[in-house]
C-alpha positions as CSV (number, residue, x, y, z in Angstrom):
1,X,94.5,-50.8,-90.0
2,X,93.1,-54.1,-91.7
3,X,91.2,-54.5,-94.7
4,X,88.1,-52.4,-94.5
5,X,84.5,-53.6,-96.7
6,X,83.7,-50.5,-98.4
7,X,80.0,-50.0,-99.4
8,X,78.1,-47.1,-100.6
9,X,74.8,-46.6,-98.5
10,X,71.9,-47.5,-100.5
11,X,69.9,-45.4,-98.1
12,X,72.3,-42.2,-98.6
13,X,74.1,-42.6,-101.4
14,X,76.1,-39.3,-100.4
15,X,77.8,-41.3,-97.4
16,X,80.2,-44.1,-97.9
17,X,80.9,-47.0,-95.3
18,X,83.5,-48.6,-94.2
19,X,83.5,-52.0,-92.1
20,X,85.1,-53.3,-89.5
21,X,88.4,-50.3,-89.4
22,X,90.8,-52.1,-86.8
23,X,92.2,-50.1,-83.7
24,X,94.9,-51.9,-81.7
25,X,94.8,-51.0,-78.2
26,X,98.3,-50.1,-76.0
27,X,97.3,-53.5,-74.7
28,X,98.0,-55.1,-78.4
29,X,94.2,-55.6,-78.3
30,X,92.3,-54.9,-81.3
31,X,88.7,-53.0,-81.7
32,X,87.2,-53.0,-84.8
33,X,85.0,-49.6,-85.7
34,X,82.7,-48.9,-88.8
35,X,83.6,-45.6,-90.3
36,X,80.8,-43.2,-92.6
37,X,82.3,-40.8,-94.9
38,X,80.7,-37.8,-96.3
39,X,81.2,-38.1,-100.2
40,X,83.8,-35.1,-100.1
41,X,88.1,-35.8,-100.4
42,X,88.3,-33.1,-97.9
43,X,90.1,-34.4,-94.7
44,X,87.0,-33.7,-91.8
45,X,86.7,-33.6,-88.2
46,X,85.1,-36.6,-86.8
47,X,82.5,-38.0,-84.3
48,X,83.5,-41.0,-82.3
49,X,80.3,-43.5,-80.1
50,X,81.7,-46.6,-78.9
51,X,78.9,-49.0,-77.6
52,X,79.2,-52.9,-75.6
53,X,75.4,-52.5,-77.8
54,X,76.9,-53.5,-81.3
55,X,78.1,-50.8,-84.0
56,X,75.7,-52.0,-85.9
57,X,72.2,-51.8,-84.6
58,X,69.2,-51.1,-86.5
59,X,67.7,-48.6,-84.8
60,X,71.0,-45.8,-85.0
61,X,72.2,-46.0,-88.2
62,X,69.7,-43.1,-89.4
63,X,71.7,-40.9,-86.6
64,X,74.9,-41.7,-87.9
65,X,74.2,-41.3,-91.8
66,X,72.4,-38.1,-90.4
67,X,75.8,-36.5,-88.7
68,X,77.7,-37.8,-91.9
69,X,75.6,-35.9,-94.3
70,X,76.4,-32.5,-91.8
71,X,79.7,-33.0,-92.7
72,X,81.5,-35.3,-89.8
73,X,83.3,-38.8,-90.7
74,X,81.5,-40.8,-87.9
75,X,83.3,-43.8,-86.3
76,X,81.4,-46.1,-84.5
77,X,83.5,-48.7,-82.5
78,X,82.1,-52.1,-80.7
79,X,83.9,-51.4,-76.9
80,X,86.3,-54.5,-76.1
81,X,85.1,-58.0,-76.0
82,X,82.2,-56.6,-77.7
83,X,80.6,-58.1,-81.3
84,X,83.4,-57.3,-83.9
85,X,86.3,-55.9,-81.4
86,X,88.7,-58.7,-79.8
87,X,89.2,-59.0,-75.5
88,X,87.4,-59.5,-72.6
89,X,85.1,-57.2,-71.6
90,X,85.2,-55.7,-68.3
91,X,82.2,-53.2,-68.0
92,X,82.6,-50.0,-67.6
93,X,86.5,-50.1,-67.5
94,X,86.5,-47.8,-70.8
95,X,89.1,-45.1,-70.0
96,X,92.3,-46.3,-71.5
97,X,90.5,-47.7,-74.9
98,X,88.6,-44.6,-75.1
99,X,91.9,-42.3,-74.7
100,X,93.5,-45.1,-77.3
101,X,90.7,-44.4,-79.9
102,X,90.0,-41.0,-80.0
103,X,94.1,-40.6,-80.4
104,X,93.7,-43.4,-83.2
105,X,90.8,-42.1,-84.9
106,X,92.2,-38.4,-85.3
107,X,95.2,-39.9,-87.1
108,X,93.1,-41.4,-89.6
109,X,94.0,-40.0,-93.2
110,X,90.8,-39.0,-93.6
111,X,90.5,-36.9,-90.3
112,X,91.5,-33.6,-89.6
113,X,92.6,-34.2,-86.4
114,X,89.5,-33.1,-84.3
115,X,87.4,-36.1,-82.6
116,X,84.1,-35.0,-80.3
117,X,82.3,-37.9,-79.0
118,X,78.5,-38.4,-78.7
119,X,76.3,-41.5,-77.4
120,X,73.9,-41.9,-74.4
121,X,73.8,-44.7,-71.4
122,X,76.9,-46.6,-71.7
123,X,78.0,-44.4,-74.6
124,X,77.8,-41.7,-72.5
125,X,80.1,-43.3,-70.1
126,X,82.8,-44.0,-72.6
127,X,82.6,-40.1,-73.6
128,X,83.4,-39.4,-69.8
129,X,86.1,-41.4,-69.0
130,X,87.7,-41.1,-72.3
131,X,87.7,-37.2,-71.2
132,X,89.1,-37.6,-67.9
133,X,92.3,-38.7,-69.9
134,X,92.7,-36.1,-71.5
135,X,93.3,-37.5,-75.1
136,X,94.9,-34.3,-77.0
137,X,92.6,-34.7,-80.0
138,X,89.7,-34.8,-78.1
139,X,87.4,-31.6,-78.4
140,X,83.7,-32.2,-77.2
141,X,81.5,-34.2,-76.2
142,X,77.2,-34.7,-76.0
143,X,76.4,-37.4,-73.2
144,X,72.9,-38.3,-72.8
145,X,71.8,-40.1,-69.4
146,X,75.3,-40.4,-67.7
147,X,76.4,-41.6,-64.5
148,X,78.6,-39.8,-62.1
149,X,79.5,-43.0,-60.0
150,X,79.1,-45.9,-61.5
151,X,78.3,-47.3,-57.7
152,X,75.1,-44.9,-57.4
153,X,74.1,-46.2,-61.4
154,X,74.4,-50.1,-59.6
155,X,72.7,-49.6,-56.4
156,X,70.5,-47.1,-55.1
157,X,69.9,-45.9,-51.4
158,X,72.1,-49.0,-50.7
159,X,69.7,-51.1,-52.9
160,X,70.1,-52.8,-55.8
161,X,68.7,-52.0,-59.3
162,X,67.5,-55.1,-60.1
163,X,65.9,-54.8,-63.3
164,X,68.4,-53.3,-65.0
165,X,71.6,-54.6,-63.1
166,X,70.4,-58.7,-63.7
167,X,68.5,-58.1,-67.3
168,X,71.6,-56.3,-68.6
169,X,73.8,-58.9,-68.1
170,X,71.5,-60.9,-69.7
171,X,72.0,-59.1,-72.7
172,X,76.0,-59.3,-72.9
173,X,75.2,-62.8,-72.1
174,X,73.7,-63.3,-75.0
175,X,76.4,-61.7,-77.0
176,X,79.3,-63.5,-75.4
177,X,77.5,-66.7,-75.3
178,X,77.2,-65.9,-79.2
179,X,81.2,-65.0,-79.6
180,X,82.1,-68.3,-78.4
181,X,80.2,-70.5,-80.7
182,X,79.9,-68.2,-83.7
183,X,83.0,-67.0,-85.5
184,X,83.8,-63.3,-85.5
185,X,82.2,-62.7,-89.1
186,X,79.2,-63.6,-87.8
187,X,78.9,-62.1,-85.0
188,X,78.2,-57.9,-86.7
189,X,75.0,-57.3,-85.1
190,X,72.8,-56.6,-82.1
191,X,71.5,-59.2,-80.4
192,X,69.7,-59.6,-77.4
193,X,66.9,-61.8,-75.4
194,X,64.4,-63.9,-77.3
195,X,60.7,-63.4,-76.4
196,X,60.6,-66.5,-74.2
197,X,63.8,-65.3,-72.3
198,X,62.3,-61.8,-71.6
199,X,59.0,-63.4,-70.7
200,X,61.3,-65.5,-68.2
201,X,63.1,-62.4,-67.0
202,X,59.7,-60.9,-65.8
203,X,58.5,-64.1,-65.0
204,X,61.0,-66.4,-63.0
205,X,64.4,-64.8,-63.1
206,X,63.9,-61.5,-61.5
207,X,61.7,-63.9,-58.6
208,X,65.0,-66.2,-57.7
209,X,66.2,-66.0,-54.3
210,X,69.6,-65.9,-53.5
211,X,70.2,-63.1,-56.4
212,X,73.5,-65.1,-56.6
213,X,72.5,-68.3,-57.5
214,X,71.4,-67.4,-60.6
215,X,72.2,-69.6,-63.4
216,X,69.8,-67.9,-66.6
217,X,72.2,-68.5,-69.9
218,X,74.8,-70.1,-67.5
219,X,75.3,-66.0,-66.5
220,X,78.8,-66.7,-64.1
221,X,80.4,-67.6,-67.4
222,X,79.0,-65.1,-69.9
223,X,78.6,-62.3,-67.8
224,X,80.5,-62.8,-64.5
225,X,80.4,-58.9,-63.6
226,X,77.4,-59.6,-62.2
227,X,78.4,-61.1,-59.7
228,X,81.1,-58.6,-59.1
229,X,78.4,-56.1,-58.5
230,X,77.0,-58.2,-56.0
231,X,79.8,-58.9,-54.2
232,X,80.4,-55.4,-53.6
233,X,77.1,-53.8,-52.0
234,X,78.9,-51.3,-50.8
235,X,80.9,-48.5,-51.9
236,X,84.9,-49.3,-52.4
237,X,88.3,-49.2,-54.1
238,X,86.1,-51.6,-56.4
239,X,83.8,-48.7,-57.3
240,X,86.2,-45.9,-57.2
241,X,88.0,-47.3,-60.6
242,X,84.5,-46.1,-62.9
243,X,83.9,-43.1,-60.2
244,X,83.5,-40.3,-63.0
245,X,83.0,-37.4,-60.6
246,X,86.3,-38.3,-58.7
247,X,87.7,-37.6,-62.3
248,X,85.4,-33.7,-62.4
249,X,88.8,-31.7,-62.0
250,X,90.6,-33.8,-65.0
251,X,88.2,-32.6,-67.8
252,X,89.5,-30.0,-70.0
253,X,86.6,-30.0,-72.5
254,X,83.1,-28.8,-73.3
255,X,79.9,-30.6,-72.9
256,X,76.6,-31.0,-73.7
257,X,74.0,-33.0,-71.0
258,X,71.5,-34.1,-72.3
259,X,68.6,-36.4,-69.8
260,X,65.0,-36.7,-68.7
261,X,63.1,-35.9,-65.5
262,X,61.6,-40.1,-66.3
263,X,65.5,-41.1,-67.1
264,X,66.7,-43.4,-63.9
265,X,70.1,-42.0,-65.4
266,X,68.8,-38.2,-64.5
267,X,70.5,-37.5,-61.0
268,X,74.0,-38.8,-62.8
269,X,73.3,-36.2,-65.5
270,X,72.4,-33.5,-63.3
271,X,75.6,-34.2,-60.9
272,X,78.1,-34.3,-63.9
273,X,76.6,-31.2,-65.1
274,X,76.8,-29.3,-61.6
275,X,80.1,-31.1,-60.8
276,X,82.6,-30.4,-64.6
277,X,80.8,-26.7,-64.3
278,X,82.1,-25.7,-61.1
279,X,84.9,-28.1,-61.0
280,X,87.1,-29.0,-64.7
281,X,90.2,-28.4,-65.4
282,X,89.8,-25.0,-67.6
283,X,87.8,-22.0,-67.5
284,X,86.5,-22.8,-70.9
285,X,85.7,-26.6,-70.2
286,X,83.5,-24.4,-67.1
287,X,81.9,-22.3,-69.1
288,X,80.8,-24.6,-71.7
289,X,78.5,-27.1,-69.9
290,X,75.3,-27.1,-71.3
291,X,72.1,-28.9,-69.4
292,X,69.0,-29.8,-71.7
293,X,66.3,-32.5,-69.1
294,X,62.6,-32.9,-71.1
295,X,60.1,-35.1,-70.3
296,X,61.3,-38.5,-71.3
297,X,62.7,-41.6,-70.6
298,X,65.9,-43.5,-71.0
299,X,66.1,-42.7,-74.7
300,X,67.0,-40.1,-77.4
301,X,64.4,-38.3,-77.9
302,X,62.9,-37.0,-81.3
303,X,60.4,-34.5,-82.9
304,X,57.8,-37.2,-82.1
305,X,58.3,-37.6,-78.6
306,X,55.5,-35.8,-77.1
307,X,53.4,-38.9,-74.7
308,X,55.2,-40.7,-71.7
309,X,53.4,-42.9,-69.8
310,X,49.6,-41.4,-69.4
311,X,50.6,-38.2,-70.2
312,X,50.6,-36.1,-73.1
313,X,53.1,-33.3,-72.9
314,X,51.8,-31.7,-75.7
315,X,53.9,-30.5,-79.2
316,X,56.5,-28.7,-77.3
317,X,57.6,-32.0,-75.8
318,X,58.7,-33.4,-79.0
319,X,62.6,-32.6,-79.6
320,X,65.2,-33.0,-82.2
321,X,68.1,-34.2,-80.2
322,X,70.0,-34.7,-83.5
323,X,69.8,-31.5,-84.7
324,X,70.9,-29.9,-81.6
325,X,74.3,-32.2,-81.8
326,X,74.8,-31.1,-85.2
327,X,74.7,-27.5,-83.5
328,X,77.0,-28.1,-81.1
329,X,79.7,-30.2,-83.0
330,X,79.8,-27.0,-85.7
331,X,80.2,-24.8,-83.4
332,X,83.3,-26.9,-81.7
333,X,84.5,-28.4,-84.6
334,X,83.3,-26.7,-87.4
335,X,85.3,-23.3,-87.3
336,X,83.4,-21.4,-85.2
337,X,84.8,-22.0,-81.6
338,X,87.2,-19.2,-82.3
339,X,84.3,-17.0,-82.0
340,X,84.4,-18.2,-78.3
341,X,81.5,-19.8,-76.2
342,X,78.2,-21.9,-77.4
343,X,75.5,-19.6,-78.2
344,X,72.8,-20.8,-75.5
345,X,72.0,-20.6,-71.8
346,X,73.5,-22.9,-69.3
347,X,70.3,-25.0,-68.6
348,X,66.8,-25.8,-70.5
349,X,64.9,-27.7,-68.7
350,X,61.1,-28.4,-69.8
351,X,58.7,-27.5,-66.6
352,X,56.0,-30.0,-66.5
353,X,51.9,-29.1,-65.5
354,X,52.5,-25.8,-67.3
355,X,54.1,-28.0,-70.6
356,X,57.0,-25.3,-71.5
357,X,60.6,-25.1,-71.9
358,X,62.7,-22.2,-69.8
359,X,65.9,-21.3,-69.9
360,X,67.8,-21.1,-66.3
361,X,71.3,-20.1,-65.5
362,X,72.3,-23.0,-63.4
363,X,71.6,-25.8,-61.9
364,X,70.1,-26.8,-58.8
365,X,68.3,-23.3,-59.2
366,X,70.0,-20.8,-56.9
367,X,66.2,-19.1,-56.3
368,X,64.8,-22.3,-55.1
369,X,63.5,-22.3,-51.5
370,X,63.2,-25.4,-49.2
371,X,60.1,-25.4,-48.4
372,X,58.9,-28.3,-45.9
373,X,55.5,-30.3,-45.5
374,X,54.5,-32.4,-42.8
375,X,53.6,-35.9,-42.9
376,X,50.4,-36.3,-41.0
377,X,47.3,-38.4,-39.9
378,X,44.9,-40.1,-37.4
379,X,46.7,-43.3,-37.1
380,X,45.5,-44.3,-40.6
381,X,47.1,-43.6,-43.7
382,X,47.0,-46.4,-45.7
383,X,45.8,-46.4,-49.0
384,X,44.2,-42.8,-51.2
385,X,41.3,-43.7,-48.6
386,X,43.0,-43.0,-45.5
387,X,43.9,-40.3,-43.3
388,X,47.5,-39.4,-44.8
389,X,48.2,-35.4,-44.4
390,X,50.7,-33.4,-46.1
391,X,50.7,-30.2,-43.9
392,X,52.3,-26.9,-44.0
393,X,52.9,-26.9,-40.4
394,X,53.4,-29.8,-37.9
395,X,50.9,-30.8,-35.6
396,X,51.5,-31.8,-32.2
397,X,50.4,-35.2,-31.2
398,X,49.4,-36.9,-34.4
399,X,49.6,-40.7,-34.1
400,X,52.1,-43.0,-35.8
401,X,51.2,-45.0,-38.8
402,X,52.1,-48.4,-39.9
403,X,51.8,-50.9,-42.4
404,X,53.6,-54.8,-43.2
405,X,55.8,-55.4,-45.8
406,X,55.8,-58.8,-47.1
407,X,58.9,-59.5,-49.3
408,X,56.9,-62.5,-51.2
409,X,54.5,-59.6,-52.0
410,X,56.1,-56.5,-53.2
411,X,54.9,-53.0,-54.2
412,X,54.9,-53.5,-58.0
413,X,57.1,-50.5,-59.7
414,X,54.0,-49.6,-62.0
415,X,56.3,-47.8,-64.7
416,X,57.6,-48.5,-68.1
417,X,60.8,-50.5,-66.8
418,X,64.0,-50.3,-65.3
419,X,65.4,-47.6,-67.1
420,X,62.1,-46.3,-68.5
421,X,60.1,-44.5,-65.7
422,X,56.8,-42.8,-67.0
423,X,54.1,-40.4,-65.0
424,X,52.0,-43.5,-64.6
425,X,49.1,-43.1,-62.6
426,X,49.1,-44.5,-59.3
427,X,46.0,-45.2,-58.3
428,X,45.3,-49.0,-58.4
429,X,48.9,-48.7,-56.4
430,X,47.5,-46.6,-53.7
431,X,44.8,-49.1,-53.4
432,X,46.8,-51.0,-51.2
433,X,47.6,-51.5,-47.7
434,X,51.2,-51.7,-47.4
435,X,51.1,-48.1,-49.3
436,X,51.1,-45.2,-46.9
437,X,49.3,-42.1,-48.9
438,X,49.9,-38.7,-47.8
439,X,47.9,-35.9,-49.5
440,X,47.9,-31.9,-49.3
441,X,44.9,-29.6,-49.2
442,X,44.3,-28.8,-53.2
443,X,46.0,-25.9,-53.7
444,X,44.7,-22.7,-54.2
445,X,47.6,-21.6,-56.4
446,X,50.0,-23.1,-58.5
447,X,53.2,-24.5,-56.3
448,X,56.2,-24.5,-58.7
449,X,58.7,-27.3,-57.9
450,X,62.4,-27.5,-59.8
451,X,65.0,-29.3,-58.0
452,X,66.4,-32.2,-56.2
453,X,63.6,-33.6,-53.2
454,X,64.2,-34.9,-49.8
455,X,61.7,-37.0,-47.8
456,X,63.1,-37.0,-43.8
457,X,61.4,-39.7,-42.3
458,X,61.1,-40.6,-38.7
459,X,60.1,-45.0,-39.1
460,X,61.6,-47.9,-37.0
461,X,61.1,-51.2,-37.9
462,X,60.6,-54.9,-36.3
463,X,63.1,-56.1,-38.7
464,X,67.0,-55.6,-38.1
465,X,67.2,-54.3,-42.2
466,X,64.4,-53.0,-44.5
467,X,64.0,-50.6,-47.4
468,X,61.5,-47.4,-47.2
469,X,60.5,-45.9,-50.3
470,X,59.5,-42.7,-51.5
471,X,57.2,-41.3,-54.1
472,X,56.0,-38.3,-55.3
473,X,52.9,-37.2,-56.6
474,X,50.8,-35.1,-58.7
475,X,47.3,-35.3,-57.9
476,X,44.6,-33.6,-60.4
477,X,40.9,-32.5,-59.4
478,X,39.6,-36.0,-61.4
479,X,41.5,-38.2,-59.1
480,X,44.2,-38.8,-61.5
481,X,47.8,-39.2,-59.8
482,X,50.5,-39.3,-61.9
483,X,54.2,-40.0,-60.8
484,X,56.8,-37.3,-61.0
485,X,60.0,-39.1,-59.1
486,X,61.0,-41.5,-56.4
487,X,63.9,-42.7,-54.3
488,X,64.6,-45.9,-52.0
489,X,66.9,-46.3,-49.4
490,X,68.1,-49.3,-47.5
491,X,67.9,-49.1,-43.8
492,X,71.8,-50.4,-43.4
493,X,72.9,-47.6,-45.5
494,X,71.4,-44.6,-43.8
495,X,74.4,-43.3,-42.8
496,X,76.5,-43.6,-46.0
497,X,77.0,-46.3,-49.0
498,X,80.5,-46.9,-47.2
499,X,79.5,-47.4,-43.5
500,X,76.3,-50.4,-43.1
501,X,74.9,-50.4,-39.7
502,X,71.5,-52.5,-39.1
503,X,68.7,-51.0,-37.1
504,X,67.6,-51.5,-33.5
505,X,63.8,-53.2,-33.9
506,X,61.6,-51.0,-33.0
507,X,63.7,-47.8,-32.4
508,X,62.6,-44.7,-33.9
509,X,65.5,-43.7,-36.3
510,X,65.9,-40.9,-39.1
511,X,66.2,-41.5,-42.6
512,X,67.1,-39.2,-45.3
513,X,65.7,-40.3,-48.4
514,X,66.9,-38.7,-52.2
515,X,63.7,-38.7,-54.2
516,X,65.0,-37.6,-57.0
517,X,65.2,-34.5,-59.1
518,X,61.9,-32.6,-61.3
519,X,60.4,-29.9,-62.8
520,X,56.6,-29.9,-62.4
521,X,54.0,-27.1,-61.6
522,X,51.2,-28.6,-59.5
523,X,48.4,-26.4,-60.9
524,X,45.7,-24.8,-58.6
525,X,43.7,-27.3,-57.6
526,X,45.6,-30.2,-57.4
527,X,47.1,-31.6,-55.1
528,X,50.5,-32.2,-53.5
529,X,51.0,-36.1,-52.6
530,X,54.0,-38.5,-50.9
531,X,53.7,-42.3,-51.0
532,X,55.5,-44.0,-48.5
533,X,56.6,-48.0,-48.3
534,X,59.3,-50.6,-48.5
535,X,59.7,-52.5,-52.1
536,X,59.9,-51.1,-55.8
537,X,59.9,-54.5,-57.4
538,X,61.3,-55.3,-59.9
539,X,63.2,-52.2,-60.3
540,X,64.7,-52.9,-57.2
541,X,65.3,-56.0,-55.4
542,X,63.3,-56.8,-52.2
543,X,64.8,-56.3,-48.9
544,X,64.3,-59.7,-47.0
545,X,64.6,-58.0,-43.9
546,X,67.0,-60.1,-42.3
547,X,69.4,-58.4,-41.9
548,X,72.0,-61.0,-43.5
549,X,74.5,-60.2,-46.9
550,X,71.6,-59.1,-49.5
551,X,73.4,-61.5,-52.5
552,X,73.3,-64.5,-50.6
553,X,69.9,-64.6,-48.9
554,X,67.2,-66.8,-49.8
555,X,65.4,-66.6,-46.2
556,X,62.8,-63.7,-46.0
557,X,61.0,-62.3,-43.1
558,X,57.8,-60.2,-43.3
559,X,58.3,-56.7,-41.5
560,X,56.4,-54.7,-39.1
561,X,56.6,-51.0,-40.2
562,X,56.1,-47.6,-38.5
563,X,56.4,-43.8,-39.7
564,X,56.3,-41.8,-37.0
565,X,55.2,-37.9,-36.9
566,X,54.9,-35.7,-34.3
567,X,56.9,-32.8,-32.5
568,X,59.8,-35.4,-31.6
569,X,60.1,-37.1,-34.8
570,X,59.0,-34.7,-37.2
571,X,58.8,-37.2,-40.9
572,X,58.7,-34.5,-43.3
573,X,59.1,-33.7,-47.3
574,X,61.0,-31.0,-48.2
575,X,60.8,-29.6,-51.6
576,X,62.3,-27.2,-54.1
577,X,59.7,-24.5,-54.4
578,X,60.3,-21.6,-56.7
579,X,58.8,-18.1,-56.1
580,X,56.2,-16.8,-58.6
């Protein structure tokens, strides 16, 4: 096990920790984990994270002396290649060291035997394909904002999260760039991108054309999965290794989901949730998934987490995530799972416009109704100021609309950041040309709306490969439009991420567009609205409409765009609408 530093928290002097335990992997590898002990000789259960992000950050250690104090040792491990733990790090490729650990850390002297596992983002990840090993030990889990395919968390629609995928590596850059100057007793502790190299991220890096050419903190070296993402725009045998919802019907234990409707991680969470319920491997492991999406972003939230973006969601919005894990792990590990299932609903979700939580039985809702509105308009609906329609029934003979997307001039994403969407308002977006604005009527009566939404849209294109992009919208009397979800897709992969086919110029073709998942009440009086384009930048990378490998391309073309409605190519949103 190593020589651990003991120290007694200055902050908490009831918890005791314990540096740098060491795990050796089946592999011989060693991991190295800080362990904090509840001042008690009693052998406890315990509550495993392991994070690429460093075991010791500054910004979780209140959370970890927190689930200490409620009576769990808490053993937080630095994944392989990562800070303090020996290897190379392949991302993502987590299942055997997570089976390893958990089986390590419930044979600790100090443990009783019983590990859960807890953690969002990549931490979540670990939780999942730890469980799909089925480590004997293991006995819960609480992922916030997981991924069901680690191919739909890389690329979206076909397209490729740009943002995230190239700032990201960045970061583990930084840290391996760090491991092989620095000797490993320097290394305890999160790092990440100066000021100047985040203002060059934003700046110059995110701008560089071909995406694999970059050479930012000599990246092929430090962080060469990368360019293993790139190199597989498609789905494959590549992918299918980190595919957690391949693994649904290996799961044997409970869970608690945990996400937000402004989370680019929600549809994941929503898909492991509705897959390990109707899908694990035991009736229990079915009957204990538990769903909890508020209105956040890609982040625990907390009892002050009430304003995202322009909005204010009011007191109800704020949300002590922590104290609902503590719930859960006592009830798993804590003695009173014999009295049989967790004490809540399957799914609380907080309904936005109204500003309150409900309690629902499933999820997607099984009461939802499709419900379909028209996209329609005289031939001009670019821009808030043209004639964009959202109508309940489809007229015959509308004209076609179009607009010209310049790759050297994207459609700014307007949010928070890559994994950090907010209900910005989208007006000064709308304000341009290559923005197609569709609008309904105000209502007369609130339209509830819970579930996943589709846009079906009749475009062609000049260009032999493009991207259309989807937005929608809640629009109040005052003008103000704030942003409830979006989608992309990339015209090559309209008929599957496994099968690319590029477009006929000019033909009209059919795209089905996901535009993600919500929970909002347009009141009476607002207004129902669809944004339609090509480019999402920098969250996602621009399509350079050639048509040629998307990695490699540093030509672009500007594109010629048309959204066609009418009776023989009937564009269309379809949304989730739940009687009242």
């Amino acid at each position: 096990m190593g020589t651990p530093v003991r120290a007694q928290s200055a902050a908490n002097p009831q918890v005791r920790v314990e540096k740098n335990l060491e795990a050796r992997m089946r592999d011989g590898v060693v991991l190295r984990a800080d362990v904090y002990h509840p001042a008690t000789p009693q052998r406890l259960p315990a509550l495993l994270q392991r994070t690429p992000y460093s075991k010791n950050p500054q910004d979780a250690n209140s959370l970890y002396h927190r689930l200490a104090s409620a009576g769990f040792v808490v053993v937080v491990q630095d994944t392989r290649g990562r800070y303090m733990s020996d290897g190379v790090a392949v991302p993502h490729d987590e299942a055997a060291d997570g089976y390893d650990t958990v089986e390590w850390v419930a044979a600790l002297p100090f443990v009783d035997g019983r590990v859960g596992m807890f953690g969002g983002s990549y931490s979540a990840t670990t939780q999942l394909l730890a469980a799909s090993e089925r480590p004997p030990h293991l006995v819960a889990l609480f992922p916030s904002a997981s991924y069901a395919s680690r191919y739909d968390m890389v690329f979206q629609g076909g397209a490729f999260y740009l943002a995230d995928g190239l700032g990201w590596n960045l970061g583990q850059a930084v840290d391996a760039r760090r491991r092989a100057r620095e000797p490993r007793a320097d290394r305890d502790g999160a790092i990440g991108l100066s000021p100047d190299e985040r203002r060059q991220l934003q700046t110059t890096w995110m701008w560089a054309l071909p995406l694999d050419a970059v050479t930012a903190l000599d990246l092929r070296r430090y962080a060469p999965g990368y360019f293993d993402m790139l190199a597989h725009p498609s789905f494959d045998a590549f992918w299918e290794r980190f595919d957690v919802a391949a693994r649904h019907g290996r799961f044997e234990v409970p869970a608690y989901h945990l996400t937000g409707w402004y989370d680019a991680l929600l549809n994941g969470t929503l898909r492991n949730f509705a897959g390990l319920r109707a899908h694990a491997a035991t009736d229990r492991a079915r009957r204990n998934q538990r769903l909890i999406v508020g209105p956040w972003t890609h982040a625990r939230p907390t009892t002050s987490t009430r304003r995202i973006g322009d909005v204010d969601y009011g007191e109800e919005a704020g949300f002590d995530s922590e104290a609902l894990m503590v719930s859960w792990f006592r009830h798993w590990l804590g003695g009173a799972a014999a009295a049989g299932d967790y004490p809540s609903p399957p799914v609380r979700l907080f309904v936005m416009g109204e500003n309150r939580w409900r309690d629902e039985q499933e999820w997607p809702l099984a009461r939802a109704r499709s419900t379909t509105l028209h996209l329609a308009s005289d031939g001009s609906a670019n821009t808030a100021a043209g004639n964009g329609r959202l109508a309940w029934h489809l007229a015959a003979g509308a004209p076609a609309d179009t607009f010209t997307y310049d790759p050297r001039t994207p459609v700014p994403t307007g949010t928070a950041g890559a994994y950090s969407r907010a209900p910005t308002d989208q007006r000064d977006l709308e304000r341009r040309g290559d923005v197609l604005v569709y609008s309904s009527a105000p209502l007369d009566a609130p339209l509830e709306v819970i579930g996943p939404v589709t846009l079906v849209l009749w475009a062609s294109s000049s260009a032999r490969d493009t991207d259309f992009t989807a937005r929608l919208v809640d629009v109040a009397p005052d003008g103000a439009a704030r942003a409830l979800t979006d989608g992309i897709l990339r015209a090559r992969y309209r008929g599957g991420r496994t099968s690319p086919e590029l477009l006929r110029p000019g033909v009209p073709t059919e795209f089905t567009i996901d535009v993600g998942a919500t929970a909002n009440v347009f009141l009476a009086g607002h207004r129902v609205r669809l944004e339609v384009s090509s480019s999402n930048f920098p969250r996602f990378d621009r399509n350079p409409n050639t048509g040629a490998p998307f990695a490699t391309d540093s030509a672009v073309v500007t594109a010629r765009q048309t959204v066609w409605h009418s009776v023989a190519h009937p564009s269309r949103l379809v949304l989730p609408v739940v009687p009242r």
